[in-house]
N, C-alpha and C positions, 0 to 999 in steps of 0.2 A: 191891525194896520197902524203904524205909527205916521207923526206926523207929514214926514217928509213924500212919505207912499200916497198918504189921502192927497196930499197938492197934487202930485204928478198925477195921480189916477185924475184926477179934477182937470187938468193939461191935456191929456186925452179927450176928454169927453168934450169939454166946453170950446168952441172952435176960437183958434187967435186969429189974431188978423192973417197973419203969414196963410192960414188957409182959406180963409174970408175973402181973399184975395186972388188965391190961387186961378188961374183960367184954365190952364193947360199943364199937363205932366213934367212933371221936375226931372231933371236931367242932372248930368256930372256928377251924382255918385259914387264914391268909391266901391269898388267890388272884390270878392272873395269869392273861394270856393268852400263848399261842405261837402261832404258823404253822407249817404244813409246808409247803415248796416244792421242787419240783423234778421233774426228768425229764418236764414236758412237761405232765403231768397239776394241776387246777386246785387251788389252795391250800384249805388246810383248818387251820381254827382251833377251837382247844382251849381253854376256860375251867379251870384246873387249878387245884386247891388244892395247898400247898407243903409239902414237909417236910422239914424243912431244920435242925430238930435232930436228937439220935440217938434220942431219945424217940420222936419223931413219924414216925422213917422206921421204926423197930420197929414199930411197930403199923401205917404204913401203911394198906392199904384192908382191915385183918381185921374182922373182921363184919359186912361189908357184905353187901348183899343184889344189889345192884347198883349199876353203874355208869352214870348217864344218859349219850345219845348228846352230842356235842361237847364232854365234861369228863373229866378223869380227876386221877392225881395225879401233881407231878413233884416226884421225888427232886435234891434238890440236894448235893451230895456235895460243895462246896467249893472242891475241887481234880480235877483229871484223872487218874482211877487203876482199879486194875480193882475190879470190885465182882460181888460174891457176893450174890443175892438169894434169896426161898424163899415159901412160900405158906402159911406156919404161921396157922391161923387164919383164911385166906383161903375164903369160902368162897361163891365162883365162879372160875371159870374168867380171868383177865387176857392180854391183849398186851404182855410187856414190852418197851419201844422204848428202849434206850441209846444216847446220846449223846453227843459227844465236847464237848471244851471249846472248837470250833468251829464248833457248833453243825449237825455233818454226822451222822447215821445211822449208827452202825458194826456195829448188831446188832439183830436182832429176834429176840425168844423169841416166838415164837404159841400162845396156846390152854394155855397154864400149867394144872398141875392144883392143883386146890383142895385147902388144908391138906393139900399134900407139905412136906416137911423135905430136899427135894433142893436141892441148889444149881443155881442160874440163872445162869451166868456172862456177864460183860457181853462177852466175848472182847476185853478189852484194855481200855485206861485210858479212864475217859469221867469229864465233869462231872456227866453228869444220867442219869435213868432215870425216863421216862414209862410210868406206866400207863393201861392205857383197857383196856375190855370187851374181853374175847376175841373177836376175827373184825374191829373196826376196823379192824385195817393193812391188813384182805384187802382188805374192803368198799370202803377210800378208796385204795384200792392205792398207799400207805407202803412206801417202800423204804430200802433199806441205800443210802445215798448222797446221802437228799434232806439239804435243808437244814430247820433248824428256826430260827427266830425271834423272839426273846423280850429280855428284859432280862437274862438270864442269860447270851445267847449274844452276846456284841457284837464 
């Protein structure tokens, strides 16, 4: 991990003020759509809002109450690296779906507990990290290996 990867991984972890702060769930977002494809089973598309500063991936989906079915949020990390997540303030249950900078599957976290301070590891270097309601990856049976589809993944 070089230098620039340890600060930001450390940006992650150590809360700023911007989340220190936070009360209630962030809104205005920009959004996009993805696809998921692969292994036979029929694609599924996700309306997701983006967070894609370090503000907005710190707060994340905390205070939410839910997550509607076909939207969630995607983490855009910039570059391909491993990433540390957590559910501080989260409080429902999530699927966390990481993603590589090829836009393949390389890890799912299912059924995440609400407001732990545990770490989530992506298990190796990825672009992105989608969240969606807890039991989604089951329900649309999401695998380690599909492909995803978006304008981040080209």
């Amino acid at each position: 991990m070089n230098l620039r990867s340890a600060l930001f991984a450390a940006l992650l972890v150590v809360p700023s003020a911007a989340g220190a702060q936070a009360t209630g769930p962030q809104t205005g977002l920009k959004t996009d759509k993805i696809t998921f494809t692969g292994h036979g089973g029929p694609p599924h598309t996700f309306t997701v809002e983006l967070a894609q500063t370090p503000q907005q991936q710190e707060i994340g989906l905390m205070f939410r109450t839910s997550v509607p079915d076909g939207q969630g949020m995607l983490f855009d990390w910039g570059f391909a690296r491993e990433v540390p997540m957590w559910m501080k303030n989260t409080l429902i249950p999530l699927d966390m779906v990481f993603i590589g900078a090829d836009g393949v599957v390389i890890h799912i976290a299912e059924d995440t507990v609400p407001e732990s301070m545990a770490n989530i590891s992506s298990g190796g270097p990825v672009r992105a990290t989608l969240e969606v309601g807890a039991g989604v990856t089951e329900k649309l049976d999401i695998r380690v290996g599909d492909r995803v589809q978006g304008a981040m993944f080209k």
